[in-house]
Biopython code that builds the backbone (N, CA, C, O; Angstrom):
import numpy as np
from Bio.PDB.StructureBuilder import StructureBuilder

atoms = [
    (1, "UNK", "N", (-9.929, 25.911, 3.392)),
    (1, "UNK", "CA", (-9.482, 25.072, 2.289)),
    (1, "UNK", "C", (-8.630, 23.909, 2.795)),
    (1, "UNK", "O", (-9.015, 22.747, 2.668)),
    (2, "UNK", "N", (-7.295, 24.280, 3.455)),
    (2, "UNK", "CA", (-6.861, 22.687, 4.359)),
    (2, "UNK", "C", (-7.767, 21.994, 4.932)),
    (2, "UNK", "O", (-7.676, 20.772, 5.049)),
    (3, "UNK", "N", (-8.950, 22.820, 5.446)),
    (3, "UNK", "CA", (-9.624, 21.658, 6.295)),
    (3, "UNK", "C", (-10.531, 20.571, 5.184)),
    (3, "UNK", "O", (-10.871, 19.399, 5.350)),
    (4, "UNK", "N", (-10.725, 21.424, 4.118)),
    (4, "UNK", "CA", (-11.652, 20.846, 3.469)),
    (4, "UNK", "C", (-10.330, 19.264, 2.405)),
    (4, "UNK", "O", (-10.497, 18.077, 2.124)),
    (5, "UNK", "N", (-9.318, 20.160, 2.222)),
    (5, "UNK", "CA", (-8.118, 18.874, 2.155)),
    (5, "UNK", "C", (-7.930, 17.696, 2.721)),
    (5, "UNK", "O", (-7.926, 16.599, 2.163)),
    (6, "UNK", "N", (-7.712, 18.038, 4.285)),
    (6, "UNK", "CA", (-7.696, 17.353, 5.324)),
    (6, "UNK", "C", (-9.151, 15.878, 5.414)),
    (6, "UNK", "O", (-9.081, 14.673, 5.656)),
    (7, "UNK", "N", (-10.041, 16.592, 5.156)),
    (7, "UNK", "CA", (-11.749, 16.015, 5.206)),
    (7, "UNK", "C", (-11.850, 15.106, 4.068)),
    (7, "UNK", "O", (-12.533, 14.085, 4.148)),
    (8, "UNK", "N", (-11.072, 15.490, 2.789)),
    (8, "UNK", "CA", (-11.163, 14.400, 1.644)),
    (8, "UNK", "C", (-10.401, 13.484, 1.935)),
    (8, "UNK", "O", (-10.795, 12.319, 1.888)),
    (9, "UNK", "N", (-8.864, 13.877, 2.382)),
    (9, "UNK", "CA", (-8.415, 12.551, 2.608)),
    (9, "UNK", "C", (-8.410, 11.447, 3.505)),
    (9, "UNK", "O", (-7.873, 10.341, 3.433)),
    (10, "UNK", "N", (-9.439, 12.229, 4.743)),
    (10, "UNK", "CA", (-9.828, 11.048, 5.303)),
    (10, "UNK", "C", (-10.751, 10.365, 4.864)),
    (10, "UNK", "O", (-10.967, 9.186, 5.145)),
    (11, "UNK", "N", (-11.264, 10.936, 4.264)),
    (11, "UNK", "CA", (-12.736, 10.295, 3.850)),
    (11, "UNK", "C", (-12.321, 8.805, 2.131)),
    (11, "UNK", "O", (-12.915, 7.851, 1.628)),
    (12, "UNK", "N", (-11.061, 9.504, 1.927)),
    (12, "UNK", "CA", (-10.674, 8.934, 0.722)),
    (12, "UNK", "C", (-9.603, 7.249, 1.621)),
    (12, "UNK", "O", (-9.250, 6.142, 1.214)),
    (13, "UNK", "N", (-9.513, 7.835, 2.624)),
    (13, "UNK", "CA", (-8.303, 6.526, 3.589)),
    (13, "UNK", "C", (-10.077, 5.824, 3.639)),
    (13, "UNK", "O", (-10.294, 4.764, 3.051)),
    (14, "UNK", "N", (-10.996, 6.411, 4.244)),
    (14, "UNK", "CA", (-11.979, 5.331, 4.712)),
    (14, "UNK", "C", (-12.764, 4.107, 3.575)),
    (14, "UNK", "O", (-12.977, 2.898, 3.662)),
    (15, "UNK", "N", (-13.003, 5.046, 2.636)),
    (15, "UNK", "CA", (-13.384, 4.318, 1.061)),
    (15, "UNK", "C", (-12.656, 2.774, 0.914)),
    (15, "UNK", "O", (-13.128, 1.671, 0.639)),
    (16, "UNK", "N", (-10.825, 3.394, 1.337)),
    (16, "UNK", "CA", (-9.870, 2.567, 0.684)),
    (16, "UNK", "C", (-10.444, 1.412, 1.799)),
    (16, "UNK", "O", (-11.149, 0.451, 1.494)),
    (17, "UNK", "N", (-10.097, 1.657, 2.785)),
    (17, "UNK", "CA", (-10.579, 1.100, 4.217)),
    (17, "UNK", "C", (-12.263, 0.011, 3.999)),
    (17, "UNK", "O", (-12.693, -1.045, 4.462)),
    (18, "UNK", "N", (-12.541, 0.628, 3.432)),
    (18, "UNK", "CA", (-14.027, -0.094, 3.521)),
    (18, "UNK", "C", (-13.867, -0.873, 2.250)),
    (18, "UNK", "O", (-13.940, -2.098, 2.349)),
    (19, "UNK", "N", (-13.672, -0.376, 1.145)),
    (19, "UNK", "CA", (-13.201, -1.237, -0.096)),
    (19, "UNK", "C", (-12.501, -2.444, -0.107)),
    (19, "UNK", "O", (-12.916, -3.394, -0.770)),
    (20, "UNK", "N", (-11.172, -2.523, 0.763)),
    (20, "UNK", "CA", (-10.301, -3.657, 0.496)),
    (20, "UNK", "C", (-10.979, -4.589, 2.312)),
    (20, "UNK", "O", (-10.631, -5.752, 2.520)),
    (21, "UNK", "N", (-11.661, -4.022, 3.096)),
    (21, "UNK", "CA", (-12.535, -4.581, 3.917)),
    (21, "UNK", "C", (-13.484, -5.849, 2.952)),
    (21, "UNK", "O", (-13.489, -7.079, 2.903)),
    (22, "UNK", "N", (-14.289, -4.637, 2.215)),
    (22, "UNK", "CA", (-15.413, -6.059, 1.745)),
    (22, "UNK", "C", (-14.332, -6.770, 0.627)),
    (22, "UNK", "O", (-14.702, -7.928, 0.436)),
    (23, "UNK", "N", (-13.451, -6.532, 0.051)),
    (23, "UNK", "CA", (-12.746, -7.596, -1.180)),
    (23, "UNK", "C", (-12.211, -8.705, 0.097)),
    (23, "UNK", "O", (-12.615, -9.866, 0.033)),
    (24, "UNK", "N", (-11.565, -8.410, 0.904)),
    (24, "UNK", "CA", (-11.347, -9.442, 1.962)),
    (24, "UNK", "C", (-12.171, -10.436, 2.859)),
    (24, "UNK", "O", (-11.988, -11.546, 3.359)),
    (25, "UNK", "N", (-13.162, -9.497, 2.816)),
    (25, "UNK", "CA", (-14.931, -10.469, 3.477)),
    (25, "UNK", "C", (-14.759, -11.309, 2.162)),
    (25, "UNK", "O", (-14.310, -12.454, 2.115)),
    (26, "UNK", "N", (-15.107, -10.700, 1.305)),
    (26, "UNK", "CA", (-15.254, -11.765, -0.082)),
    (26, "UNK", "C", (-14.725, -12.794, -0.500)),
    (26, "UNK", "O", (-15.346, -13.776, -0.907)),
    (27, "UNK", "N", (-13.407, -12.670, -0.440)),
    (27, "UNK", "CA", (-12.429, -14.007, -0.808)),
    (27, "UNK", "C", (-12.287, -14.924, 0.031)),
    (27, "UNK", "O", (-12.079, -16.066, -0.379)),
    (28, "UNK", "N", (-12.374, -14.618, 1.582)),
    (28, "UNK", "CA", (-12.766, -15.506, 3.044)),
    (28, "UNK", "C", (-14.115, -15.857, 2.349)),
    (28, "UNK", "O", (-13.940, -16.974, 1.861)),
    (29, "UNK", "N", (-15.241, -15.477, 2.105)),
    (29, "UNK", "CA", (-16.343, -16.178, 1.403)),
    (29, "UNK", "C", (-16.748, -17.444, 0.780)),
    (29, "UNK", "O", (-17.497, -18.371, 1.085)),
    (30, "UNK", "N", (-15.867, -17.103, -0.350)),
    (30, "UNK", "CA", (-15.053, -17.631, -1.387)),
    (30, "UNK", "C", (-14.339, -19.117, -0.582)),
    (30, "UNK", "O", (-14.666, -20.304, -0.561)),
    (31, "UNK", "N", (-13.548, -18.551, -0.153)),
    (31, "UNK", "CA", (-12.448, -19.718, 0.144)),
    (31, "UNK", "C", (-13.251, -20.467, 1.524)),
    (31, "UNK", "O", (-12.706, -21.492, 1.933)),
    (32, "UNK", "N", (-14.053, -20.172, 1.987)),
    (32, "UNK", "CA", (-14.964, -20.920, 2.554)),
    (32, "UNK", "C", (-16.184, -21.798, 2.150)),
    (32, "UNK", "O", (-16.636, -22.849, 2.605)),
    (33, "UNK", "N", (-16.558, -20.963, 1.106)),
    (33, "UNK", "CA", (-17.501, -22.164, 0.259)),
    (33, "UNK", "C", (-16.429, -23.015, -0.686)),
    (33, "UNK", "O", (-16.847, -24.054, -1.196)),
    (34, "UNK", "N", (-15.417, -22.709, -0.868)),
    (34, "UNK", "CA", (-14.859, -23.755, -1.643)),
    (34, "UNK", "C", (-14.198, -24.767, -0.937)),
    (34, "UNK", "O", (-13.436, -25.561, -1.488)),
    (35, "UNK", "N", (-14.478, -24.774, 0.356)),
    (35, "UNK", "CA", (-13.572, -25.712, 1.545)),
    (35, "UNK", "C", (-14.975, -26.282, 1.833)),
    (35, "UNK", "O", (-15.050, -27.431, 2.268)),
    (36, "UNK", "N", (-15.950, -25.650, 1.649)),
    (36, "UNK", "CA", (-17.649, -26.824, 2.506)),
    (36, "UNK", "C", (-17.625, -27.228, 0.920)),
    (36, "UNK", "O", (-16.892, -28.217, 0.897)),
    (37, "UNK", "N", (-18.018, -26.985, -0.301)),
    (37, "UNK", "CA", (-18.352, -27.971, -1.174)),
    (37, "UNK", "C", (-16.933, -29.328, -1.138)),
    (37, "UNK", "O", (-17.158, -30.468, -1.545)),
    (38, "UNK", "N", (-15.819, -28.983, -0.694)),
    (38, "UNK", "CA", (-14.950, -30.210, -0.873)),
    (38, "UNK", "C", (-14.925, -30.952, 0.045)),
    (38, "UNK", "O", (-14.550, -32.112, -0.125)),
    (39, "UNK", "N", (-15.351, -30.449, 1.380)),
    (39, "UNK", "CA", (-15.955, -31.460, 2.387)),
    (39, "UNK", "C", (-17.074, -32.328, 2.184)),
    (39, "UNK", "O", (-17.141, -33.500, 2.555)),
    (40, "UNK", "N", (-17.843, -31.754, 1.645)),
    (40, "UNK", "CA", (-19.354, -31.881, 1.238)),
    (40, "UNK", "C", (-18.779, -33.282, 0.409)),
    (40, "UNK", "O", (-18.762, -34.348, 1.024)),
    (41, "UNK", "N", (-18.246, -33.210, -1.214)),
    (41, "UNK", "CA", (-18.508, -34.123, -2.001)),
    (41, "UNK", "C", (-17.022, -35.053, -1.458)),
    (41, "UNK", "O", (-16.603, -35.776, -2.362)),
    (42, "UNK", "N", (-16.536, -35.097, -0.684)),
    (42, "UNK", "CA", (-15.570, -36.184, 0.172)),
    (42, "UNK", "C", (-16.200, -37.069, 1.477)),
    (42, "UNK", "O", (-16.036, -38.244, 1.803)),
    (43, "UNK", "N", (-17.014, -35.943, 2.089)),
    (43, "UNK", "CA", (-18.189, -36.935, 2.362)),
    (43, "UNK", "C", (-19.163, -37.573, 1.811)),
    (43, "UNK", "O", (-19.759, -38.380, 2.524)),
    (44, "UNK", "N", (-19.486, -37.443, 0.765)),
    (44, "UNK", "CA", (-20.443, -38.162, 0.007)),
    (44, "UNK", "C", (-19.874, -39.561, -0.744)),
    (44, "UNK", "O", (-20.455, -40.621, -0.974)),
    (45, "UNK", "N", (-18.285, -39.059, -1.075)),
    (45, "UNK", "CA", (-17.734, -40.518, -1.933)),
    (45, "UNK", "C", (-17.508, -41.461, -0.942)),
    (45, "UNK", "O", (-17.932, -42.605, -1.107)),
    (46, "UNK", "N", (-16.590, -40.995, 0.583)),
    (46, "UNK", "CA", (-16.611, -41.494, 1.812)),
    (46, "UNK", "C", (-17.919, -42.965, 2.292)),
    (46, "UNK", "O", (-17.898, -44.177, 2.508)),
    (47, "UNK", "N", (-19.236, -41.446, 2.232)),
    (47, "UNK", "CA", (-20.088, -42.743, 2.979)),
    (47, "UNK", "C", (-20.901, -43.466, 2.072)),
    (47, "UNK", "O", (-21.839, -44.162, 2.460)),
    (48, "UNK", "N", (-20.596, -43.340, 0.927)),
    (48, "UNK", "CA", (-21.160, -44.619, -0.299)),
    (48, "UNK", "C", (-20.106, -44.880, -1.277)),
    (48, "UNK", "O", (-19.729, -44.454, -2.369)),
    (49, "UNK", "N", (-19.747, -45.902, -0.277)),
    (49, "UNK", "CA", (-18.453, -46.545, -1.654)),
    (49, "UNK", "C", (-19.007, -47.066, -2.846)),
    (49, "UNK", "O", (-18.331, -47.042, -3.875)),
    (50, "UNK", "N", (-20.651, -47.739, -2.835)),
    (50, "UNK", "CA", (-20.472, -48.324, -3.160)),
    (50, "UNK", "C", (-21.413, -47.891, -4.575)),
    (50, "UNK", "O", (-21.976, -48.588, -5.420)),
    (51, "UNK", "N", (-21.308, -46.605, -4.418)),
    (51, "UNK", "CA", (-21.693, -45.917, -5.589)),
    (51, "UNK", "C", (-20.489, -45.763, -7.025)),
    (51, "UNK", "O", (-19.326, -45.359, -7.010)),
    (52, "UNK", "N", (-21.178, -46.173, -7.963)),
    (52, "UNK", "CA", (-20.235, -45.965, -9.011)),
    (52, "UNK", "C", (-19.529, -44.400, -9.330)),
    (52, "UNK", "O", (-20.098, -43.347, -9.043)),
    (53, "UNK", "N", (-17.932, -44.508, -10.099)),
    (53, "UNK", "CA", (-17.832, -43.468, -10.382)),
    (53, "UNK", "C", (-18.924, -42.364, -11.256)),
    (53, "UNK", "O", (-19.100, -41.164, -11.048)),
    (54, "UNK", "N", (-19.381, -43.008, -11.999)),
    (54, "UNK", "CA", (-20.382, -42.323, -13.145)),
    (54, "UNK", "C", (-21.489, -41.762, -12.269)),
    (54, "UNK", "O", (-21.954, -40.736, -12.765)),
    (55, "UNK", "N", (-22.207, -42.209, -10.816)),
    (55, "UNK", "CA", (-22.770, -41.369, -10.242)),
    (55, "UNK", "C", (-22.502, -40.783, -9.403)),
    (55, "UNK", "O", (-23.365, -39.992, -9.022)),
    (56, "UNK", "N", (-21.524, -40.814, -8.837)),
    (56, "UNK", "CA", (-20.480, -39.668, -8.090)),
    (56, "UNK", "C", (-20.271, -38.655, -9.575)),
    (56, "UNK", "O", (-21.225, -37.904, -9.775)),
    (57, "UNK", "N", (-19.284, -38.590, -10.462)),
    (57, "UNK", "CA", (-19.639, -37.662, -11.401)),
    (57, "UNK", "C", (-21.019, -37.182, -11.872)),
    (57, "UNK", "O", (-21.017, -35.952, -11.836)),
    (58, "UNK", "N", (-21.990, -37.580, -12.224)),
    (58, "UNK", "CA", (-23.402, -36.895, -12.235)),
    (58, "UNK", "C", (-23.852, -35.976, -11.179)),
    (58, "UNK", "O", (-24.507, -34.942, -11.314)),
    (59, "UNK", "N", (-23.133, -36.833, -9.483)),
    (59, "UNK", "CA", (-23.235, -35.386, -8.607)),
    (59, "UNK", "C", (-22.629, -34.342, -8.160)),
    (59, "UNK", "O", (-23.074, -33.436, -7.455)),
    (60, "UNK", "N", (-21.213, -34.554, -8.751)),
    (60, "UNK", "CA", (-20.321, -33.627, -8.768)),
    (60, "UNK", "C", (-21.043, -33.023, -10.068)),
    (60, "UNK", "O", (-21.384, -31.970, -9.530)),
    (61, "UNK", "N", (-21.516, -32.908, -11.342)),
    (61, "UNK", "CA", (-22.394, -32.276, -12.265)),
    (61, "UNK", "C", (-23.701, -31.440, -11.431)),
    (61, "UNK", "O", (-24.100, -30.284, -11.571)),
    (62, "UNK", "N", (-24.072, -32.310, -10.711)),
    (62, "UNK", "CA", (-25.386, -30.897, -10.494)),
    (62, "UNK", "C", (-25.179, -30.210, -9.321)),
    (62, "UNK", "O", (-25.588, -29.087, -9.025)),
    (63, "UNK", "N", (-24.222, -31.301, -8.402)),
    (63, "UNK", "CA", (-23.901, -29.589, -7.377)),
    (63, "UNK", "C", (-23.294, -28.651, -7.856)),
    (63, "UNK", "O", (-23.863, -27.593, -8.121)),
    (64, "UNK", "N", (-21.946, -28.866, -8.072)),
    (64, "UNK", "CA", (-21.446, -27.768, -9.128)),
    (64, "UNK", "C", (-22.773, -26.468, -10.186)),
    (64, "UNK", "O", (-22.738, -25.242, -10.286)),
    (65, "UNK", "N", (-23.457, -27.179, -10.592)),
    (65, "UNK", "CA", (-24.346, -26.457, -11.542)),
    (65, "UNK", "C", (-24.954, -25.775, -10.413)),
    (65, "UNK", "O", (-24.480, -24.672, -10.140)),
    (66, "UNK", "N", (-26.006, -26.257, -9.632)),
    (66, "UNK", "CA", (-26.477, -25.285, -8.650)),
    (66, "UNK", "C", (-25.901, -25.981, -6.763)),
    (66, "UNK", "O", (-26.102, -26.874, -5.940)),
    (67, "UNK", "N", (-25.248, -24.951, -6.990)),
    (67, "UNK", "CA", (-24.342, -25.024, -5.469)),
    (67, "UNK", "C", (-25.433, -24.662, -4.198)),
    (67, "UNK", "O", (-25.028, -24.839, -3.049)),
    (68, "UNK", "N", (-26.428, -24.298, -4.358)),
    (68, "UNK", "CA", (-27.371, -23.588, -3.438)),
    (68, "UNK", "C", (-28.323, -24.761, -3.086)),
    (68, "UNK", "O", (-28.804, -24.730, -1.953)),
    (69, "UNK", "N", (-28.659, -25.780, -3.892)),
    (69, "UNK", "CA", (-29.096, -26.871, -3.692)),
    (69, "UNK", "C", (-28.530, -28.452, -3.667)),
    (69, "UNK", "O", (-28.096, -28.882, -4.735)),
    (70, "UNK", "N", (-28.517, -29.285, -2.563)),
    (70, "UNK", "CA", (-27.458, -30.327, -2.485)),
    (70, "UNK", "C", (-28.703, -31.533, -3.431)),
    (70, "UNK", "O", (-29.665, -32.047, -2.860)),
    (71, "UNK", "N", (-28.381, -31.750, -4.832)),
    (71, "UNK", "CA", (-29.047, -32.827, -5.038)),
    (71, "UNK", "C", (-28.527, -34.180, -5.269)),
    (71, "UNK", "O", (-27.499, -34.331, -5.928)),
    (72, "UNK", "N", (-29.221, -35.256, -4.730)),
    (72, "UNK", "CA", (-28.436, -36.148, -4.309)),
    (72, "UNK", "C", (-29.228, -37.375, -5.376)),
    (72, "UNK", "O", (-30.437, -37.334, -5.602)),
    (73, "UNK", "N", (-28.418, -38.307, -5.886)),
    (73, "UNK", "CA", (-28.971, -38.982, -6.487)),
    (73, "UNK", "C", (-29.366, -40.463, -5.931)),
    (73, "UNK", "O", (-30.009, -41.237, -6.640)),
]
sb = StructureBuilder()
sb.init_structure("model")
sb.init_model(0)
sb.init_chain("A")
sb.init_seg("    ")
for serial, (resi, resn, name, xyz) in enumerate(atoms, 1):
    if name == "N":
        sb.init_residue(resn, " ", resi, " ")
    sb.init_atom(name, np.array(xyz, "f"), 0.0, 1.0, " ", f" {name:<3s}", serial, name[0])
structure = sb.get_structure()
């Protein structure tokens, strides 16, 4: 019976262990795609000045909408 005590709570440290593992992969994720899309659309206002605000906002509108595809107007 201790051993079988002993066996849950390691097994219950590893869960915790593997749990707050991937929430931490995740938010590094996270805070990495939210550092390339702000590179991303600072390079874009950067190398076309001479684009109006209204289409810089239209592409801040569809990357935002789908982040998986860079569409460029």
């Amino acid at each position: 019976m201790i051993f079988l005590k002993h066996y849950f709570s390691f097994l219950l440290k590893d869960v915790y262990i593997l749990f707050f593992g991937f929430l931490s992969l995740l938010l590094l994720w996270q805070l990495l795609l939210f550092i390339d899309l702000n590179f991303l659309e600072f390079n874009w206002i950067r190398c076309n000045p001479s684009k109006s605000s209204y289409t810089i906002n239209l592409y801040k509108m569809q990357f935002l909408d789908s982040p998986h595809k860079l569409i460029l107007q």
